[in-house]
C-alpha distance (Angstrom), angle and dihedral (degrees) to the residues before:
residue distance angle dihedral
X1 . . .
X2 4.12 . .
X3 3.57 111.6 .
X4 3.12 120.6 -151.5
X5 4.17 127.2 -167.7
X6 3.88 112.3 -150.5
X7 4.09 104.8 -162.6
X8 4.48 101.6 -144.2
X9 3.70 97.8 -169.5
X10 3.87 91.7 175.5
X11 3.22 94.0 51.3
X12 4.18 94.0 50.1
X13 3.37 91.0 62.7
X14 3.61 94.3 46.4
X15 3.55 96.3 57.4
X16 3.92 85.9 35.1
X17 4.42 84.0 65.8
X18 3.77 85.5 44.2
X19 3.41 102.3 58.9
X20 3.65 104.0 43.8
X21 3.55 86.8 42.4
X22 3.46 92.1 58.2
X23 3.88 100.3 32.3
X24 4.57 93.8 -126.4
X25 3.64 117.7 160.3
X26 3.70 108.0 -140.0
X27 4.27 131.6 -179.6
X28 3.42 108.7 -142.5
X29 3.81 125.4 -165.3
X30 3.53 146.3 177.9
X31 4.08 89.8 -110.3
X32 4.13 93.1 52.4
X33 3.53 123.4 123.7
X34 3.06 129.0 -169.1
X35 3.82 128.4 -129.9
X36 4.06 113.8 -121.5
X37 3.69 94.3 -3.2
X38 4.01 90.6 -88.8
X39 4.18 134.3 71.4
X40 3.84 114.0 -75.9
X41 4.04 118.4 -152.9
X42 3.60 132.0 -172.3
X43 3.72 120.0 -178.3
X44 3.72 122.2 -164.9
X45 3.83 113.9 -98.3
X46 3.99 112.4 -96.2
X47 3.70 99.0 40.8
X48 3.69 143.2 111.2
X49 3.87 127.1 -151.8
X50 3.73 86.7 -118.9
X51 3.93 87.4 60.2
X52 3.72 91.3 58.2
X53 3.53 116.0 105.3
X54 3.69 113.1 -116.1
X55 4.04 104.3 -167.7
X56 3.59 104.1 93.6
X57 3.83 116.9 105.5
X58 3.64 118.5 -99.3
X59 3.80 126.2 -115.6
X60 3.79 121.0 -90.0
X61 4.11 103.8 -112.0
X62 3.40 88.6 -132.6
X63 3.85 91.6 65.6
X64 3.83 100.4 53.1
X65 3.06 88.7 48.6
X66 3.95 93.9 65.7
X67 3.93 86.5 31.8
X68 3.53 88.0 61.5
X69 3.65 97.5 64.7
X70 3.48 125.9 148.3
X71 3.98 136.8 -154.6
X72 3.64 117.0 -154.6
X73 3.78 118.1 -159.3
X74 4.29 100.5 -102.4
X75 3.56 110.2 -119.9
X76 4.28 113.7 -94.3
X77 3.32 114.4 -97.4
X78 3.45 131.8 -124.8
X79 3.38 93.5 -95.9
X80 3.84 90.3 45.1
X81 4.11 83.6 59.2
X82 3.74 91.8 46.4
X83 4.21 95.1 50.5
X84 3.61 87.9 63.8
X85 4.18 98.9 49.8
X86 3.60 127.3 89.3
X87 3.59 127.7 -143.9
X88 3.43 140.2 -168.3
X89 3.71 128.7 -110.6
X90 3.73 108.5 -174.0
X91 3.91 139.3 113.2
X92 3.94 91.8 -116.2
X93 3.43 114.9 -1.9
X94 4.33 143.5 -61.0
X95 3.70 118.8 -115.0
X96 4.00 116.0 -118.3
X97 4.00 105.6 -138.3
X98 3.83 130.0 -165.7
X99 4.06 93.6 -120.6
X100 3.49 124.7 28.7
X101 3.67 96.6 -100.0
X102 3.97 132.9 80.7
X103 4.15 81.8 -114.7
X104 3.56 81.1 73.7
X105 4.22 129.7 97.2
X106 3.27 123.6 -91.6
X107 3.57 112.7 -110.4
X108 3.74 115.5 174.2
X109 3.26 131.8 -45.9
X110 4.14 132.3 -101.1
X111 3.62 109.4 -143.2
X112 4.06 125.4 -146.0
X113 3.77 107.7 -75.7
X114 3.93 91.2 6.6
X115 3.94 105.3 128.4
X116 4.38 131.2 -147.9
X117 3.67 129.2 -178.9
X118 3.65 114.4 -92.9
X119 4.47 110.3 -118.1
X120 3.59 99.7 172.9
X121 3.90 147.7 -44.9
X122 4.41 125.7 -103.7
X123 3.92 118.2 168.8
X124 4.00 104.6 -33.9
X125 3.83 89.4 -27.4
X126 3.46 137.5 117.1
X127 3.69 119.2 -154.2
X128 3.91 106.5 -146.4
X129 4.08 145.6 179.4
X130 3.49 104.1 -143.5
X131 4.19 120.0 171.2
X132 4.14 98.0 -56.5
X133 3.73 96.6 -17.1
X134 3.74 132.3 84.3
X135 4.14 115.1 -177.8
X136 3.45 139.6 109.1
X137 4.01 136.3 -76.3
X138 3.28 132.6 -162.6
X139 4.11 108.2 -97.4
X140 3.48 91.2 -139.5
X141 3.44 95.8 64.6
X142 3.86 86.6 46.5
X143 3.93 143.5 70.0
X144 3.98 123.4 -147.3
X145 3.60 141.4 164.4
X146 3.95 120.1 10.6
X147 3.75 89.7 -1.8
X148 3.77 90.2 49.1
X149 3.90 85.1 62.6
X150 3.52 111.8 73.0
X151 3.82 95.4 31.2
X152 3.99 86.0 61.8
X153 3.66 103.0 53.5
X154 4.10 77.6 53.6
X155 3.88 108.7 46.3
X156 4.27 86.4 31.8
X157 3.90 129.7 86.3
X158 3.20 127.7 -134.8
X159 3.24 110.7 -142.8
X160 4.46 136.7 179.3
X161 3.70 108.2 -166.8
X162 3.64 112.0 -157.4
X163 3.67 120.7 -118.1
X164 4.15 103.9 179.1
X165 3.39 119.2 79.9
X166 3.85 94.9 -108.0
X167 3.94 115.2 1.1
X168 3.98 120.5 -159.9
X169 3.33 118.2 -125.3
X170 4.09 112.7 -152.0
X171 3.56 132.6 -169.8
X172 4.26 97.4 -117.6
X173 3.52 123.0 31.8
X174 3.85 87.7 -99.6
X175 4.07 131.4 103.5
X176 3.62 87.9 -140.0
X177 4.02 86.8 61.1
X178 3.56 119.5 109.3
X179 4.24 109.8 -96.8
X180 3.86 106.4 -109.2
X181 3.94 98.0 -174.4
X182 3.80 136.1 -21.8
X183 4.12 117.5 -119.4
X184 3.81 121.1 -152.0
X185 3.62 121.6 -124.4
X186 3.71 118.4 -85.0
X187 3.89 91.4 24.7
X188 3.90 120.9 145.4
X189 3.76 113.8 -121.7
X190 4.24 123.7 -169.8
X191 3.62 103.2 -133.2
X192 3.81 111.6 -138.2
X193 4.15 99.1 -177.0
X194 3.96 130.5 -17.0
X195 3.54 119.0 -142.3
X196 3.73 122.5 174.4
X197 3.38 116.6 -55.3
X198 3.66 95.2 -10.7
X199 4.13 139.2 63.6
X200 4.00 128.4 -142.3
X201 3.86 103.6 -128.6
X202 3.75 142.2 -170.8
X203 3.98 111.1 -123.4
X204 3.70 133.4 -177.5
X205 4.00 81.9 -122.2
X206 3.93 89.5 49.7
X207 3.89 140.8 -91.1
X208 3.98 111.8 -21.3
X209 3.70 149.0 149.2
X210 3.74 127.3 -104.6
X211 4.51 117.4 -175.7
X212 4.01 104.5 -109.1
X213 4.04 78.4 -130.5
X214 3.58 85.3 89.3
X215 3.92 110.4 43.6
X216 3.29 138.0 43.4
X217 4.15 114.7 -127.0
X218 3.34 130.3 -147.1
X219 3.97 146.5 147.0
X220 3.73 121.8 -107.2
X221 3.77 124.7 -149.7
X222 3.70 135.5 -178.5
X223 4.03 104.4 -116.2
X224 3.86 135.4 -165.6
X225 4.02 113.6 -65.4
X226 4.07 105.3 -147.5
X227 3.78 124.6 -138.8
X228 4.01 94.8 -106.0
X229 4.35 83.6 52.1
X230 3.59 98.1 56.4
X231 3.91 99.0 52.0
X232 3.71 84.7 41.8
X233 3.83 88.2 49.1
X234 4.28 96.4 39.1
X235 3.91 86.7 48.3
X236 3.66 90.0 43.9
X237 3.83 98.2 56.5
X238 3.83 91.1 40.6
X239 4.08 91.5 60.5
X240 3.95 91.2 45.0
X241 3.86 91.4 49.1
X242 3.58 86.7 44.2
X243 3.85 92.6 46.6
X244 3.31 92.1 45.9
X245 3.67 106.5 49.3
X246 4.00 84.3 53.6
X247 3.81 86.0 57.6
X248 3.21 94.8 53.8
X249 3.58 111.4 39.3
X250 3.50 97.8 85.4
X251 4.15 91.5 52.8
X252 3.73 97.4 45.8
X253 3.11 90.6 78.5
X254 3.46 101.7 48.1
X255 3.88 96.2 42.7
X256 3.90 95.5 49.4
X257 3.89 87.8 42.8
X258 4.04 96.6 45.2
X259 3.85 112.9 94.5
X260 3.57 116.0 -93.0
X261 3.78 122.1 -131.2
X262 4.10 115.7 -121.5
X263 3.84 92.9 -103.9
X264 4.02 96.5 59.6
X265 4.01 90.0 39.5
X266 4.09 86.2 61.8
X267 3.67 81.7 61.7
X268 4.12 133.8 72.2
X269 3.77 124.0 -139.1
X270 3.54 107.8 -156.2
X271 4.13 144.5 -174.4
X272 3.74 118.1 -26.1
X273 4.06 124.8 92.7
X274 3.69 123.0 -39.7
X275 3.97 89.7 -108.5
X276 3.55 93.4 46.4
X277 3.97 91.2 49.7
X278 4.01 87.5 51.8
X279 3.69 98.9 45.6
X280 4.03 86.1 57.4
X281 3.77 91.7 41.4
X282 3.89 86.7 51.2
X283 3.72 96.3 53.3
X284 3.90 92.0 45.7
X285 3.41 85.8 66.8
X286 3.88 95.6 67.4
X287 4.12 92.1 44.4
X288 4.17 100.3 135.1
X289 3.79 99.0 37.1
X290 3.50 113.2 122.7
X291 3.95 130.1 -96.4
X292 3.99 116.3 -117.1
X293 4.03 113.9 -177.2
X294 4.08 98.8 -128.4
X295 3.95 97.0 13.3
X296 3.55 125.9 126.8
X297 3.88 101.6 -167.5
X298 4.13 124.9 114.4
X299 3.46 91.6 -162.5
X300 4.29 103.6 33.3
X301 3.26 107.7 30.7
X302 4.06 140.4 -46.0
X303 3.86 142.0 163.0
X304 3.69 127.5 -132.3
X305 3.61 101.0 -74.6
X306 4.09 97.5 40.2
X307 3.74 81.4 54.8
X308 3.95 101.1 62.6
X309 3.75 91.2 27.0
X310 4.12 92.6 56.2
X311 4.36 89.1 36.6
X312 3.91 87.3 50.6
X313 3.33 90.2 46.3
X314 4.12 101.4 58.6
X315 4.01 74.8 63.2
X316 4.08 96.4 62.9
X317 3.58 85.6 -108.4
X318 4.10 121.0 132.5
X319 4.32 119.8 -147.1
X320 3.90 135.3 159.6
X321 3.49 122.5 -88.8
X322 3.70 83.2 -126.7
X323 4.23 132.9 84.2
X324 3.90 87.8 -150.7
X325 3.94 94.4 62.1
X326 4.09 87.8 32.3
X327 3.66 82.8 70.4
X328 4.01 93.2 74.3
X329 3.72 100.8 40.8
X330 3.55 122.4 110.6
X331 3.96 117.1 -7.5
X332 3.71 133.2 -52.5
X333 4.08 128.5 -87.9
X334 3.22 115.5 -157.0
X335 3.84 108.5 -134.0
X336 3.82 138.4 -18.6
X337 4.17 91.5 -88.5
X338 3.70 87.9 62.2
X339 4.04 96.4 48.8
X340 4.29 120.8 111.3
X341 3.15 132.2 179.6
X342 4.05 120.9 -51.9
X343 3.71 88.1 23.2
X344 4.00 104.8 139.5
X345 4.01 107.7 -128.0
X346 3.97 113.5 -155.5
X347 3.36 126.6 -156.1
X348 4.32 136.7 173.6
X349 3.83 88.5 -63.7
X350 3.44 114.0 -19.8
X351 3.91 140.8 59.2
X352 3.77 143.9 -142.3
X353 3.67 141.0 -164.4
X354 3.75 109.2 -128.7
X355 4.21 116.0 -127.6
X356 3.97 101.6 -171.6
X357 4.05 129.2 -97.4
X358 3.76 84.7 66.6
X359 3.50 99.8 -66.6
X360 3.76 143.1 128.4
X361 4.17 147.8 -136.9
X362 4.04 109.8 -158.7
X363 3.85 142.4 144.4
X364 4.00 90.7 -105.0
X365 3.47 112.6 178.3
X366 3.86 140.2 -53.2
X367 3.39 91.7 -85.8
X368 3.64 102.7 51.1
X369 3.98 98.2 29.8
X370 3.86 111.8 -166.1
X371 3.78 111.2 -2.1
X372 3.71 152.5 150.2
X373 3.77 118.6 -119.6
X374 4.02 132.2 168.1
X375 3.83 108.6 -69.9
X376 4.12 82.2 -123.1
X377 3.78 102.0 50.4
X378 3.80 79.5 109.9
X379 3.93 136.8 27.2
X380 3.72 111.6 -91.7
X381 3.54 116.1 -108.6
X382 4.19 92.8 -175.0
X383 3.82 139.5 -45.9
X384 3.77 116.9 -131.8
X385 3.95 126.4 -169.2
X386 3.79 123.0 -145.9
X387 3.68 98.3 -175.6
């Protein structure tokens, strides 16, 4: 446990008054602690303060002070947190009912790996809060407590959100480190290892260190989806593909028609949607154009988020010039297998536009400019689909 020693001045000289006022002998030691935070006194029944003799020596300042020491509860620990979720173990997902019983309503729905907060246990179900839903699943289905532990730190991200307005990132945990890239504000970073004060992470320049001064860390689970949030969500995704294919209609033709340069002809769009196939083709075309950290330009200069913002935008379709906020647009695909062409592929800090054959077009870096690398050069942070 972390102790911690909280130093009350006030309220040493407080109980410094009180106990040559009322003439107590007291043992103080480093170890004391002292009941309600304050000084306690209990006089015998029949007496007066002025009866109370007054001609005992008072205590040295010095040791209240230490006799006034205080142990605050340490903050839980990660691990502490994770104890108390519950995940799910299933191929597809294990329905969350209003009683623990499979009489009971259907709820929502906790997907594999998807995590709630364990409330309490009936009959071979756990009852659980779990995004908007509370209910119950069946604990079969489930993992909790010291098994809940190790599956956590794999199926959660770490994540440091940045909070400065552009935060170096340098290549050991040191400010007298070379810089190794610079991160806008409100990016998502995978955390790798914390030490203190500073935070392994994975770059689009590489593997580097960024102070914990300037980001906020947490770990990000998967939770529970409720009934009410997956029509919202199915009806939601049908109106943007629907919205989006009208967009782009009148472009597709255009862009797939439009002469290609050599670069994106040494490279094959394939499957996926006719829009999706044109918005890769389109950005192929700027492969070789130089990288510029805040730039928005295909043809003068851009970084990774300019890049699919200005290449979605040809299309009549509107994003963030940021690859933290790309990370909510459009709908979910689950896993690079599943991708096509269009598809937006997040990473810690940076974004793509997937081609086909399990490749990429993105703003890389100043060195490389506009290129196509392997869709897993990098862990995958999430793949969104526009249309």
């Amino acid at each position: 446990m972390i102790r911690k020693t909280i130093r009350i001045t006030a309220c040493a000289l407080t109980a410094t008054l009180f106990f040559s006022a009322f003439g107590m002998n007291a043992e103080a030691s480093a170890d004391s602690v002292l009941p309600g935070g304050g000084v306690s006194l209990a006089l015998a029944n029949g007496n007066k303060l002025e009866e109370v003799t007054t001609d005992v020596p008072t205590m040295p300042i010095e040791s209240i002070i230490e006799w006034l020491q205080v142990e605050e509860q340490a903050e839980p620990t990660e691990e502490d947190l994770f104890r108390n979720l519950v995940i799910a173990q299933v191929t597809n997902y294990v329905n969350v009912r209003s009683i623990p019983s499979e009489e009971g309503e259907i709820l929502g729905k906790l997907y594999n790996n998807s995590v709630g907060t364990f409330i309490s246990e009936e009959n071979g179900w756990y009852q659980i809060s779990s995004g908007s839903v509370t209910g119950y699943v069946k604990a079969e289905f489930c993992v909790t407590g010291e098994g809940a532990v190790e599956i956590a730190k794999r199926v959660g991200k770490r994540i440091a959100t940045v909070t400065t307005q552009t935060l170096f990132v340098r290549t050991e945990p040191s400010t007298e480190c070379a810089i190794l890239g610079m991160v806008p504000e409100a990016d998502d970073l995978i955390v790798l290892e914390e030490t203190e004060g500073w935070a392994k992470v994975d770059v689009e320049e590489g593997i580097g260190w960024v102070s914990t001064d300037y980001v906020s860390l947490h770990s990000e689970f998967v939770q529970a989806e409720s009934r009410e949030e997956e029509e919202r969500r199915l009806a939601k995704e049908e109106e943007e593909r629907k919205k989006a294919r009208a967009a782009a209609a009148q472009k597709a033709a255009q862009s797939q028609g439009s002469s290609a340069s050599q670069d994106s002809q040494s490279y094959s769009v394939s499957g996926g949607s006719e829009m999706g196939a044109a918005v890769a083709e389109y950005g192929l075309q700027f492969v070789g154009n130089p990288y510029v950290y805040g730039g928005s330009s295909l043809t003068n200069g851009t970084d990774c988020s300019g890049f699919v913002m200005s290449v979605y935008a040809n299309f009549g379709v509107s994003l963030p010039h940021s690859s933290a906020a790309d990370r909510s647009q459009g709908y979910g695909v689950d896993g690079i297998e599943n991708a096509q062409p269009g598809d937006i592929i997040c990473y810690s800090g940076h974004v793509g536009i997937y081609i086909g054959n399990g490749q990429i077009v993105h703003a890389s870096n100043e060195r490389t400019g506009i290129t196509v690398s392997n869709a897993g050069y990098r862990n995958i942070l999430a793949i969104r689909r526009i249309f």
